[in-house]
Each structure stands twice: as C-alpha cells, then as structure tokens.
N, CA, C and O atoms as a Maestro MAE file, in Angstrom:
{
 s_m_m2io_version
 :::
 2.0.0
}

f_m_ct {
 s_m_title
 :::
 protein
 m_atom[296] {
  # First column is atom index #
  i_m_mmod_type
  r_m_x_coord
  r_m_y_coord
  r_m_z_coord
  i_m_residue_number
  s_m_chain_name
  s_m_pdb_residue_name
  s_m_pdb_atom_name
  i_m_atomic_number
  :::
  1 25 -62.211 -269.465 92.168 1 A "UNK " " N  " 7
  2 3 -62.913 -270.323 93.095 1 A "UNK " " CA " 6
  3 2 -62.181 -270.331 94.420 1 A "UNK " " C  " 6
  4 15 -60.968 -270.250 94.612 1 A "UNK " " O  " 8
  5 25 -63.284 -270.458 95.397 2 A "UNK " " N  " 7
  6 3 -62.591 -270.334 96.518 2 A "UNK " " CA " 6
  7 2 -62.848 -271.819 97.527 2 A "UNK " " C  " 6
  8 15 -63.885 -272.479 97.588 2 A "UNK " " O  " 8
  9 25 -61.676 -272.041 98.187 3 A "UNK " " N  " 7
  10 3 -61.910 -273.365 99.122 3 A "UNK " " CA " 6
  11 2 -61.839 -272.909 100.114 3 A "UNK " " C  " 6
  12 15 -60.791 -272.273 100.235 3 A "UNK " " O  " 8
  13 25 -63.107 -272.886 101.855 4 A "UNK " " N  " 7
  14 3 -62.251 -272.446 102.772 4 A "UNK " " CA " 6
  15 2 -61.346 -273.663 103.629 4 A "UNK " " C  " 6
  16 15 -61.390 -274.889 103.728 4 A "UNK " " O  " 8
  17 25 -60.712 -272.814 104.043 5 A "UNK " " N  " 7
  18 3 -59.950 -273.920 105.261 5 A "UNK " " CA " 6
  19 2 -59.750 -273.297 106.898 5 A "UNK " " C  " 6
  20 15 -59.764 -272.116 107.244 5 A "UNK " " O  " 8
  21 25 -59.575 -274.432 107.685 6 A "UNK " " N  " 7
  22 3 -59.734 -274.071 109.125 6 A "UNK " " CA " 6
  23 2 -58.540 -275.017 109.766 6 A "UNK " " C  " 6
  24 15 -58.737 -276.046 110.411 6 A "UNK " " O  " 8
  25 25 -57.210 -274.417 109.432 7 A "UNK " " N  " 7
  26 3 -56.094 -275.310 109.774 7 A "UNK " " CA " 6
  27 2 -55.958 -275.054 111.540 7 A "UNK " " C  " 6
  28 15 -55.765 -273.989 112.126 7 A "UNK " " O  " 8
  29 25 -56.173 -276.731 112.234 8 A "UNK " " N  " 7
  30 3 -56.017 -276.242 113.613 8 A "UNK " " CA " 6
  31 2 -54.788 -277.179 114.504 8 A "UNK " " C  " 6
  32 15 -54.968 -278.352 114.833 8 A "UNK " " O  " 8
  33 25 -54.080 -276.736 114.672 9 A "UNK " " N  " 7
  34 3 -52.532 -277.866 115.395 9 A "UNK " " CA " 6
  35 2 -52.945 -277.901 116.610 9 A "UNK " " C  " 6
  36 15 -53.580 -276.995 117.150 9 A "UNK " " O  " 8
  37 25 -52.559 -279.118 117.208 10 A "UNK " " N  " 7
  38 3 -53.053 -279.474 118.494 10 A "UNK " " CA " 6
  39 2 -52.673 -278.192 119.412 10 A "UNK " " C  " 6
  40 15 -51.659 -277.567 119.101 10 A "UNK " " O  " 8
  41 25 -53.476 -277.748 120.584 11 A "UNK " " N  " 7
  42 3 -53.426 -277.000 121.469 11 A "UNK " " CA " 6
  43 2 -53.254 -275.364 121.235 11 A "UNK " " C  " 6
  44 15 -53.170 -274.470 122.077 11 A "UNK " " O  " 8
  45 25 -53.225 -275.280 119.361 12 A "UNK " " N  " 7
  46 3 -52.975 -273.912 118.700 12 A "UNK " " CA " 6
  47 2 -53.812 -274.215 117.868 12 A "UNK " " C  " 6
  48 15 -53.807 -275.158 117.078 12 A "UNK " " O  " 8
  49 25 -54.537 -273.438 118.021 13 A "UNK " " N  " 7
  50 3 -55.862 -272.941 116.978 13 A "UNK " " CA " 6
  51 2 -55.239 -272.092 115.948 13 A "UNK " " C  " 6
  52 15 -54.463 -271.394 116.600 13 A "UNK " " O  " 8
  53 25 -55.148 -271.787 114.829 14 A "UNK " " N  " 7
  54 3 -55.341 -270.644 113.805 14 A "UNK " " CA " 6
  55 2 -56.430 -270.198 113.326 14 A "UNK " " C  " 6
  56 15 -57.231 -271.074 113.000 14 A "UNK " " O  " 8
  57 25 -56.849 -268.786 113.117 15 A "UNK " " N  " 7
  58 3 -57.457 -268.500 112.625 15 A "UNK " " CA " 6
  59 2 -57.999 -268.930 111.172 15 A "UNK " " C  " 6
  60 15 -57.167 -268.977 110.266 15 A "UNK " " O  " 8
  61 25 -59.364 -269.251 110.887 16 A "UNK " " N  " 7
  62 3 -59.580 -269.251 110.045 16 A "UNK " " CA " 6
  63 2 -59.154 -268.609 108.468 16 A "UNK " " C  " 6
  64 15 -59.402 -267.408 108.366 16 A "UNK " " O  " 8
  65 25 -58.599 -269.209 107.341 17 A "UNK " " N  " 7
  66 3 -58.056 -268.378 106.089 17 A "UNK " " CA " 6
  67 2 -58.894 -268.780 104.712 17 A "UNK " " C  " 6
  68 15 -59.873 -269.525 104.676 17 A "UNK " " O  " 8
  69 25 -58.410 -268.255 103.838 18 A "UNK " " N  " 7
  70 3 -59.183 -268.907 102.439 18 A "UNK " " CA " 6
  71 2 -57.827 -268.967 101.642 18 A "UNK " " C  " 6
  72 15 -56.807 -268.281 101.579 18 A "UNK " " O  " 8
  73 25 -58.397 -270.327 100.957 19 A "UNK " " N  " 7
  74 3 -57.493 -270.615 99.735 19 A "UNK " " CA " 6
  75 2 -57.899 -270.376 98.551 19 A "UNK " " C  " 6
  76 15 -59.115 -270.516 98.417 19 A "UNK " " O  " 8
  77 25 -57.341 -270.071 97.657 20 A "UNK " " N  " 7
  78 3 -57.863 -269.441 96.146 20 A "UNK " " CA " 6
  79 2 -57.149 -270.669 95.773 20 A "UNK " " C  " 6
  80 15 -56.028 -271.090 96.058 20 A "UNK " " O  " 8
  81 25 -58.317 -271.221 94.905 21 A "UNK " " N  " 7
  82 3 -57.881 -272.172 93.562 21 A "UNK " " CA " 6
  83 2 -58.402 -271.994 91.843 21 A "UNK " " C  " 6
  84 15 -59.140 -271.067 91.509 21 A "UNK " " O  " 8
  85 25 -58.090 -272.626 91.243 22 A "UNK " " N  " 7
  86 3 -58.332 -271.656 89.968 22 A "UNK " " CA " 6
  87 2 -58.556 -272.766 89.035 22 A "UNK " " C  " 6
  88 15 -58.320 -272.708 87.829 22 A "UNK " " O  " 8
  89 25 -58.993 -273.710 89.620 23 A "UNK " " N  " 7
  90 3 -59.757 -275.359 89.146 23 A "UNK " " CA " 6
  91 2 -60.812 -275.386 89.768 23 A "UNK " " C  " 6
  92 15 -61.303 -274.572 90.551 23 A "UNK " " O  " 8
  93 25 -61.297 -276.748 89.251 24 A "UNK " " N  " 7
  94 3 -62.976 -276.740 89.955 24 A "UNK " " CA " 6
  95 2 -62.635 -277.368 90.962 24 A "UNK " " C  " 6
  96 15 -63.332 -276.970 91.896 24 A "UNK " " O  " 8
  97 25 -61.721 -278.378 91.387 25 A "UNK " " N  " 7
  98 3 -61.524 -279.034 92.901 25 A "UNK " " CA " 6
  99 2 -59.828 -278.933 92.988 25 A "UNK " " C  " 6
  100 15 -58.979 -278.429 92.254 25 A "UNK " " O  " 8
  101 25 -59.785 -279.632 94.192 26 A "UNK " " N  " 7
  102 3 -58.182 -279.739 94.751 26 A "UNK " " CA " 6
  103 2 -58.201 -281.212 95.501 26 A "UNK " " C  " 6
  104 15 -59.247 -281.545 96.058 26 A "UNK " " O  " 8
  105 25 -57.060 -282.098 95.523 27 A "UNK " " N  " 7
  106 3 -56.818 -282.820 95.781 27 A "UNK " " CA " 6
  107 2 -56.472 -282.315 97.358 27 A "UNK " " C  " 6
  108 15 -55.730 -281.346 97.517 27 A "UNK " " O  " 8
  109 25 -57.103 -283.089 98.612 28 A "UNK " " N  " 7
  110 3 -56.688 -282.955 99.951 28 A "UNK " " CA " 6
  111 2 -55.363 -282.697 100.227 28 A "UNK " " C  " 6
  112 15 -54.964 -281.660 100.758 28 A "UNK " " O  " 8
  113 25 -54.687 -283.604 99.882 29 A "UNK " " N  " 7
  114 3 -53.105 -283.784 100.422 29 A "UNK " " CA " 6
  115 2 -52.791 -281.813 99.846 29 A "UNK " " C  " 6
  116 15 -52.609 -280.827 100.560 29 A "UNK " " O  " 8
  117 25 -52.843 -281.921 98.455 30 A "UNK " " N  " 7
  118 3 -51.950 -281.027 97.692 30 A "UNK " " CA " 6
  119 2 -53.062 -279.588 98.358 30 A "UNK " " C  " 6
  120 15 -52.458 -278.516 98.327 30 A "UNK " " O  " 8
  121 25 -54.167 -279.517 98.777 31 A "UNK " " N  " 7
  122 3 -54.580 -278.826 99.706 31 A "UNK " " CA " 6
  123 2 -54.128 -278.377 100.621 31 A "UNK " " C  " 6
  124 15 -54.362 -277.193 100.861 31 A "UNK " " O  " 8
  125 25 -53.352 -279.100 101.441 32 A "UNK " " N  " 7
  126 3 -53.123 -278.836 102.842 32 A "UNK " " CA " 6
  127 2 -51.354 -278.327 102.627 32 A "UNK " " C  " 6
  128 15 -50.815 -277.838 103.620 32 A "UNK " " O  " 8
  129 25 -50.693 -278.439 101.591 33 A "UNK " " N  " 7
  130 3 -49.617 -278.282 100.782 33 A "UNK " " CA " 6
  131 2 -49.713 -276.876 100.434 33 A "UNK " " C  " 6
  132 15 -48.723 -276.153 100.542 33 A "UNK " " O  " 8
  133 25 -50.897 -276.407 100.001 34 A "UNK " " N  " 7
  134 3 -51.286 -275.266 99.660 34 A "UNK " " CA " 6
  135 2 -51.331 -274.112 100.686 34 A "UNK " " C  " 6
  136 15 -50.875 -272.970 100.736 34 A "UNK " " O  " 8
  137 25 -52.002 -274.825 101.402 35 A "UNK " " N  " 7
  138 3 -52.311 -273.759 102.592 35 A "UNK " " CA " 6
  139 2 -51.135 -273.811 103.807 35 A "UNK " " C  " 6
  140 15 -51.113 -273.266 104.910 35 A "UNK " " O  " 8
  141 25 -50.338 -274.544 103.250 36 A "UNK " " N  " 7
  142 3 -48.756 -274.437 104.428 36 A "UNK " " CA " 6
  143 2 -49.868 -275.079 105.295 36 A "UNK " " C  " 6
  144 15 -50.379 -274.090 105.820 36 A "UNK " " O  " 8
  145 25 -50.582 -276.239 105.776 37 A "UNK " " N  " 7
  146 3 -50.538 -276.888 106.730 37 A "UNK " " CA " 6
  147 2 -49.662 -278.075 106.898 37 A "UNK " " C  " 6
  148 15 -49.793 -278.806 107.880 37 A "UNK " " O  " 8
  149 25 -48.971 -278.246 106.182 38 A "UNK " " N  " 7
  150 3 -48.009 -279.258 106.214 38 A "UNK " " CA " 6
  151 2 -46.798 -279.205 105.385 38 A "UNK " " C  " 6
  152 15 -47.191 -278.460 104.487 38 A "UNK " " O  " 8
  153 25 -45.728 -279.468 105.129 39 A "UNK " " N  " 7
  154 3 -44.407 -278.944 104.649 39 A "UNK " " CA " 6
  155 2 -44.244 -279.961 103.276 39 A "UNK " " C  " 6
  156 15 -43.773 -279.671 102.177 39 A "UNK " " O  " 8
  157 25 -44.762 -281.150 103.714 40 A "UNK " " N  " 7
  158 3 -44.369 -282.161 101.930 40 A "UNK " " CA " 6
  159 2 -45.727 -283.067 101.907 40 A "UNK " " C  " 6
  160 15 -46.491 -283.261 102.852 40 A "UNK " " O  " 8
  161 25 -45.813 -283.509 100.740 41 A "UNK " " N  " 7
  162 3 -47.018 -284.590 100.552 41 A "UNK " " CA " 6
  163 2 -46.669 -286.076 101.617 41 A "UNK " " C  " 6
  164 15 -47.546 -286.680 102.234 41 A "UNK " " O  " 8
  165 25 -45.313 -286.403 101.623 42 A "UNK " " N  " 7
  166 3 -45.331 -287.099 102.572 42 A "UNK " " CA " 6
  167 2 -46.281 -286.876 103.885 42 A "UNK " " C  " 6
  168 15 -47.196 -287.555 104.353 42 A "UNK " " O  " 8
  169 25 -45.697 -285.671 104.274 43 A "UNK " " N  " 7
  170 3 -46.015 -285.478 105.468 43 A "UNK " " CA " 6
  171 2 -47.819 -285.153 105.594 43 A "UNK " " C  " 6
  172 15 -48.299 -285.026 106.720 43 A "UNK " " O  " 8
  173 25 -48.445 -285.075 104.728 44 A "UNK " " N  " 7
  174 3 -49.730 -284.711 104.227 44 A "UNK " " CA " 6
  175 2 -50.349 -286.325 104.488 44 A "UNK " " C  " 6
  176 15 -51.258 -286.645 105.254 44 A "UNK " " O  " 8
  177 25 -49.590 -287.149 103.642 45 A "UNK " " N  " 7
  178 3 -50.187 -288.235 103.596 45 A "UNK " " CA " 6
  179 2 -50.165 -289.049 105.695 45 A "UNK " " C  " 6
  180 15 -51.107 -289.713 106.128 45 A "UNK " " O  " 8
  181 25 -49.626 -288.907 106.052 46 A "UNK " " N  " 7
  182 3 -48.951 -289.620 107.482 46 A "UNK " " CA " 6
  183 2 -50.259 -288.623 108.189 46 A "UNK " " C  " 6
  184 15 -51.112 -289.276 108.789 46 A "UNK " " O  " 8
  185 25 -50.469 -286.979 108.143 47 A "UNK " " N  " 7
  186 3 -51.443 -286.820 108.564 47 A "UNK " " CA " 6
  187 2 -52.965 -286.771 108.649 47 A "UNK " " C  " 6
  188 15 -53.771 -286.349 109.478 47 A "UNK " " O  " 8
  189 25 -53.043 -287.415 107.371 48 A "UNK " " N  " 7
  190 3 -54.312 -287.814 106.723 48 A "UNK " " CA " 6
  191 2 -54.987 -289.086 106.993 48 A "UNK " " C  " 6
  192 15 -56.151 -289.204 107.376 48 A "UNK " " O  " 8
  193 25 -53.988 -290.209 106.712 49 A "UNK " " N  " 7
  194 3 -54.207 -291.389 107.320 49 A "UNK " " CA " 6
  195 2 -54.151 -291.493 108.688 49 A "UNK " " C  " 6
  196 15 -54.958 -292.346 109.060 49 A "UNK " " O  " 8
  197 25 -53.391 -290.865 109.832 50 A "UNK " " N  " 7
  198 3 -54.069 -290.876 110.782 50 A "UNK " " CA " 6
  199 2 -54.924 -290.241 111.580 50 A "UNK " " C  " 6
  200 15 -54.899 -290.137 112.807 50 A "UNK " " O  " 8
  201 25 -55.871 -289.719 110.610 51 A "UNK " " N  " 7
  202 3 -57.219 -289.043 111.065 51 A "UNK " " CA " 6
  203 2 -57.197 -287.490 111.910 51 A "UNK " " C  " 6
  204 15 -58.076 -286.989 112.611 51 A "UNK " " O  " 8
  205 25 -55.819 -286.963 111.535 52 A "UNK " " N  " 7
  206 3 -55.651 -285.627 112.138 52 A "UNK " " CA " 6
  207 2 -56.947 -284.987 110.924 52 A "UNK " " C  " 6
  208 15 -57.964 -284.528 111.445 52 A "UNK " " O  " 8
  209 25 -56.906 -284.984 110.179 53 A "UNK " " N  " 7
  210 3 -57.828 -284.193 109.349 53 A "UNK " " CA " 6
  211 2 -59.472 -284.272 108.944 53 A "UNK " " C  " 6
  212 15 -59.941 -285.308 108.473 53 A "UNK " " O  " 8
  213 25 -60.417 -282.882 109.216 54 A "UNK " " N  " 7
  214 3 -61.511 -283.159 109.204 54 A "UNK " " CA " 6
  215 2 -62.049 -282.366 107.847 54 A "UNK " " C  " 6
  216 15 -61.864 -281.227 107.419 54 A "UNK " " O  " 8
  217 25 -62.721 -283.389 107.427 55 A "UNK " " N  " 7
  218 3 -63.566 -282.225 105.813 55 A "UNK " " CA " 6
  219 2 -65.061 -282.088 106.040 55 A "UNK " " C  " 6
  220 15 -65.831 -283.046 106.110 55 A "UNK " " O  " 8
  221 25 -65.302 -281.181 106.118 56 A "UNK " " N  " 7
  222 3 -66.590 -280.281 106.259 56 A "UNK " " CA " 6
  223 2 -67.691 -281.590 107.807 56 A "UNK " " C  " 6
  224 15 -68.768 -282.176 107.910 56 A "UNK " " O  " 8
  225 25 -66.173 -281.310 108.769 57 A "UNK " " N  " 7
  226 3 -66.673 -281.916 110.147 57 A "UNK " " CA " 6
  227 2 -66.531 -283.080 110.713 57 A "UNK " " C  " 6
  228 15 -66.474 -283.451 111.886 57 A "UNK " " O  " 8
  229 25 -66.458 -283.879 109.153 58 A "UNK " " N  " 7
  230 3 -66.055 -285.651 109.441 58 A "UNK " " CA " 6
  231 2 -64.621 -285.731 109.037 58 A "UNK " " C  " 6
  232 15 -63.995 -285.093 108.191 58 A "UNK " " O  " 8
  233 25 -64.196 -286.845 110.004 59 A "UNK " " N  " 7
  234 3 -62.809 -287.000 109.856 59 A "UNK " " CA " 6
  235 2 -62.819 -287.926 107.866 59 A "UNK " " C  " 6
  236 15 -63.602 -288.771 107.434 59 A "UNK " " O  " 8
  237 25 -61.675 -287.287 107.203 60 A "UNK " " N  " 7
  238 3 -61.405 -287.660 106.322 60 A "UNK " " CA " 6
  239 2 -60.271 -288.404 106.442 60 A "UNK " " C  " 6
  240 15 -59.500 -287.893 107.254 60 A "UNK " " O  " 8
  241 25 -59.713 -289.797 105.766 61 A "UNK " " N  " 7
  242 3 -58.507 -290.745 105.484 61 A "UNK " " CA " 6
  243 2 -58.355 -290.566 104.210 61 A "UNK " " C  " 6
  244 15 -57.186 -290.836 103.933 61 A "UNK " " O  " 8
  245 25 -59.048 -290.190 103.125 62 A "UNK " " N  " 7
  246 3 -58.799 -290.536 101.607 62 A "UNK " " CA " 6
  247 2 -57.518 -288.756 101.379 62 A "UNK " " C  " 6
  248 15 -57.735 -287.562 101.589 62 A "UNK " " O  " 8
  249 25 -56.286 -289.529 100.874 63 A "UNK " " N  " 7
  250 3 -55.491 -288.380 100.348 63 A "UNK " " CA " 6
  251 2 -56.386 -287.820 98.988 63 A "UNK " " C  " 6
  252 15 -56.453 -286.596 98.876 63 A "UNK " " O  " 8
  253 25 -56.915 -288.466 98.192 64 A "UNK " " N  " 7
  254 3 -57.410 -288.168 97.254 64 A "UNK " " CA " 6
  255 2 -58.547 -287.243 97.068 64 A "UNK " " C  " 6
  256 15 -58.875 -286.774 95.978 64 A "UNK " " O  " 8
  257 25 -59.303 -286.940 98.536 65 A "UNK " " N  " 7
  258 3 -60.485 -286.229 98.449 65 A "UNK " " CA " 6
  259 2 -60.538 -284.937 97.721 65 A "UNK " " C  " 6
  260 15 -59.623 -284.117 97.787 65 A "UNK " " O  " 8
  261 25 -61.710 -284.750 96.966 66 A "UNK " " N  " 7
  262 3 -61.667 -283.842 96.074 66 A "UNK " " CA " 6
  263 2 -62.641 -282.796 96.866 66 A "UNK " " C  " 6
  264 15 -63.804 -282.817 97.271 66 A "UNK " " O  " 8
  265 25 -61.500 -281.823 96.875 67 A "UNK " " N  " 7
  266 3 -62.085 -280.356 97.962 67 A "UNK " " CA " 6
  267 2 -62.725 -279.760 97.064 67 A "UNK " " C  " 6
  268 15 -62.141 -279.831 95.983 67 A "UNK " " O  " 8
  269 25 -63.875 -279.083 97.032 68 A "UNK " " N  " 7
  270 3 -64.778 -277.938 96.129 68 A "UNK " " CA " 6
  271 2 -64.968 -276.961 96.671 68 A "UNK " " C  " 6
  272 15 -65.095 -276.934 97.895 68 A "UNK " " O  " 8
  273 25 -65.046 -275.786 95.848 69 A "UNK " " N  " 7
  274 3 -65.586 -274.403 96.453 69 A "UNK " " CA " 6
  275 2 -66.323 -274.622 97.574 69 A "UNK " " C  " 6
  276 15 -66.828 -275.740 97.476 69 A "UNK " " O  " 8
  277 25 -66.720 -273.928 98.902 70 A "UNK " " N  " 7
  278 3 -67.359 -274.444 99.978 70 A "UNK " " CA " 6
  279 2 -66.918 -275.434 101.150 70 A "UNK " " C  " 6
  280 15 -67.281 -275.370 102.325 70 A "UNK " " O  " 8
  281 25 -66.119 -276.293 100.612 71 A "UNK " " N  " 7
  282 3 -65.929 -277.348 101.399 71 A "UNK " " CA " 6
  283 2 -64.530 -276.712 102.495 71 A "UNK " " C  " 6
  284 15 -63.507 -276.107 102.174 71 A "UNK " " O  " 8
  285 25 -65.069 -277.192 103.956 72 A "UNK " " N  " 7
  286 3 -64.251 -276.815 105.187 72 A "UNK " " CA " 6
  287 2 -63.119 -277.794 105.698 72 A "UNK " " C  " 6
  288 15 -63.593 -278.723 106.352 72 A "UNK " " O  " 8
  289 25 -61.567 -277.828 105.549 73 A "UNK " " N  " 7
  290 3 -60.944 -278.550 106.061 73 A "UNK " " CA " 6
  291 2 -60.136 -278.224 106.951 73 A "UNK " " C  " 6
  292 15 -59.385 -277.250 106.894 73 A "UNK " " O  " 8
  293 25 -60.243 -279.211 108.078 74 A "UNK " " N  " 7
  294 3 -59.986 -278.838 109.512 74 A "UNK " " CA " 6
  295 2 -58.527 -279.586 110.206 74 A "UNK " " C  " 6
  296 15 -58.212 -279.356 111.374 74 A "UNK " " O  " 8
  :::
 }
 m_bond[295] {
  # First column is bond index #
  i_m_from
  i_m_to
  i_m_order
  :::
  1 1 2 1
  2 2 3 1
  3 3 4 2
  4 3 5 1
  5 5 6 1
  6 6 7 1
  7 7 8 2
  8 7 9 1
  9 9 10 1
  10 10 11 1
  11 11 12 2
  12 11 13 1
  13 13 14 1
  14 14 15 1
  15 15 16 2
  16 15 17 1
  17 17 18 1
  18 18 19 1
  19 19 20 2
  20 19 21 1
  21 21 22 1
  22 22 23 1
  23 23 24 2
  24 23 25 1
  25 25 26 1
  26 26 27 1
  27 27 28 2
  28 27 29 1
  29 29 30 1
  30 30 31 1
  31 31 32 2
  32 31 33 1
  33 33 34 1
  34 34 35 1
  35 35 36 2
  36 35 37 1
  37 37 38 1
  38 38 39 1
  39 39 40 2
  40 39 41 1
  41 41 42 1
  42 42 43 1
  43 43 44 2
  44 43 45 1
  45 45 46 1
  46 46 47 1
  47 47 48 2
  48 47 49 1
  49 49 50 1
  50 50 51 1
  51 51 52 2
  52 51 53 1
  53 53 54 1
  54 54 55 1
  55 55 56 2
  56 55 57 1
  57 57 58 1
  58 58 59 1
  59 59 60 2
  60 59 61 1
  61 61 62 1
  62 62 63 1
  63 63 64 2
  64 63 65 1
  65 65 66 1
  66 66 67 1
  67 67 68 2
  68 67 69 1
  69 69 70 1
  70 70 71 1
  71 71 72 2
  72 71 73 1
  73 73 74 1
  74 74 75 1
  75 75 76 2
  76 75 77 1
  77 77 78 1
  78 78 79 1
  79 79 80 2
  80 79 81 1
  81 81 82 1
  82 82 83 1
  83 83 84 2
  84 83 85 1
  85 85 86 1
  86 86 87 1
  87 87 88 2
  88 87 89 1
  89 89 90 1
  90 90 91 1
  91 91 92 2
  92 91 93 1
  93 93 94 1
  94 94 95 1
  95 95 96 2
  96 95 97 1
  97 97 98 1
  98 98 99 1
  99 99 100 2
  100 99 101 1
  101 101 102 1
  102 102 103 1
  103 103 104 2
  104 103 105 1
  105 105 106 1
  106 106 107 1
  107 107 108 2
  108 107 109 1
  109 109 110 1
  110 110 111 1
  111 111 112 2
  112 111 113 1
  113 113 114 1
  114 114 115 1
  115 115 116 2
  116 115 117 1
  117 117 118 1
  118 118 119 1
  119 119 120 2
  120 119 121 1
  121 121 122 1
  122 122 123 1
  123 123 124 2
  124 123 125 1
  125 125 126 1
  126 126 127 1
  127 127 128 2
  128 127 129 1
  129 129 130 1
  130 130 131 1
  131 131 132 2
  132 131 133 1
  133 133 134 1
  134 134 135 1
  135 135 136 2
  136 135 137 1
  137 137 138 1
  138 138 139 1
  139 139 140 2
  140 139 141 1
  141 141 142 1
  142 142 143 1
  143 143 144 2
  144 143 145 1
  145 145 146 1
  146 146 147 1
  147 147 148 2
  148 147 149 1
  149 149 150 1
  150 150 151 1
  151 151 152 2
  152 151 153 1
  153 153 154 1
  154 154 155 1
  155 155 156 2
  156 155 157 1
  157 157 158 1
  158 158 159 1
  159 159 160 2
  160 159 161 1
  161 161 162 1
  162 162 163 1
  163 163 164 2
  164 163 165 1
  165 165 166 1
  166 166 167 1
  167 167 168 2
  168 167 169 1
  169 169 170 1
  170 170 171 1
  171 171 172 2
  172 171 173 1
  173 173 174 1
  174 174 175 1
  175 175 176 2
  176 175 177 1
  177 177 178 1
  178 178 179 1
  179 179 180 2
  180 179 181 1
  181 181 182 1
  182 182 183 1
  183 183 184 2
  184 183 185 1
  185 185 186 1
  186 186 187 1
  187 187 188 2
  188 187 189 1
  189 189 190 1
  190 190 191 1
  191 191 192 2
  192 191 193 1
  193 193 194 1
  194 194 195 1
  195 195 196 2
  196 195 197 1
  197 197 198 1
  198 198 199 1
  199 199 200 2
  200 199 201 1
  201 201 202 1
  202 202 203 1
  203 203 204 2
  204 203 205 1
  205 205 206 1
  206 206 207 1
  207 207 208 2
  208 207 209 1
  209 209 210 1
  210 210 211 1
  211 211 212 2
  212 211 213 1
  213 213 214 1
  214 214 215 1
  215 215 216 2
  216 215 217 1
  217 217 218 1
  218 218 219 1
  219 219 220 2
  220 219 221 1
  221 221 222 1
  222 222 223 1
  223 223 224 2
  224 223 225 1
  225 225 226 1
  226 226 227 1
  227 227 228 2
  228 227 229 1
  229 229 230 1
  230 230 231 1
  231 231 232 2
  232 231 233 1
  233 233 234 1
  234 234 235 1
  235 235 236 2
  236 235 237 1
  237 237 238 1
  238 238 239 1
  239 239 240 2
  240 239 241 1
  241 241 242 1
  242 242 243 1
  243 243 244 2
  244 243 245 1
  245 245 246 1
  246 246 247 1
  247 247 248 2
  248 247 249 1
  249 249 250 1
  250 250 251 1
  251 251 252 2
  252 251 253 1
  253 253 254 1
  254 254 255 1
  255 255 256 2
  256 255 257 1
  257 257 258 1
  258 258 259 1
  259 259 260 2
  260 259 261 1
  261 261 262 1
  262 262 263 1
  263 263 264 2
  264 263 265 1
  265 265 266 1
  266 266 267 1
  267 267 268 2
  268 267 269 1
  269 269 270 1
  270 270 271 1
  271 271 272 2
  272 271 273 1
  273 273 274 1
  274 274 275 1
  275 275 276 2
  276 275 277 1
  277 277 278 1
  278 278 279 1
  279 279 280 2
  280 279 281 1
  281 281 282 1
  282 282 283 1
  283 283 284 2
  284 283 285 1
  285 285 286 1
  286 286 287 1
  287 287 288 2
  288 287 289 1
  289 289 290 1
  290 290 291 1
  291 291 292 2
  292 291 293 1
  293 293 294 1
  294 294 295 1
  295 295 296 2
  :::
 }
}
C-alpha cells in the first residue's frame, strides 16, 4: 500500500515522494517520522498541533490521524 506525501518546509518546497506502508493506515505523527519530515515524535507532535500540517488540503491538529492509501500530507 501506498501513502502519498507532499513534504513542504517553509520557503523550500520538496518534491513530491511516496511512502510505502505495509498496513492498511499509518498514524500522522509516525507518518511524517517515516518520511524524514521530522526527526522525533516529539517534534511531530509540536508540528502538528501547530497547524504546520495539511491532510489531503485541510489543515490537520489530530496526531492520531489515520493516513490511507491515497491520502496527501502536506
């Protein structure tokens, strides 16, 4: 299964990548853990809650969101 993602740091865009997961979902935080957008769950959580992160366009706050095949996080 595949999740895509669209990791973008202020004023540096990255190219679009895909994450391979091998469950039916992924937890956000441990998502962004995955894809090296962030270095620890701490630091996952601090950017989550303050609304740096968007899932499929809307800003997401829940660490818990359950990413599925398809779903875009920004």
């Amino acid at each position: 299964m595949k999740v895509k993602v669209r990791v973008v740091q202020k004023g540096k865009p990255l190219p679009p990548e895909k994450v391979c997961i091998s469950t039916e979902y992924i937890r956000l935080d441990a998502f962004l853990k995955l894809a090296n957008a962030v270095q620890t769950g701490g630091h996952a959580k601090i950017v989550i809650q303050n609304g740096e992160v968007a899932v499929n366009g809307e800003v997401c706050q829940m660490r818990g969101k359950k990413l599925r095949p398809g779903d875009v996080a920004s």
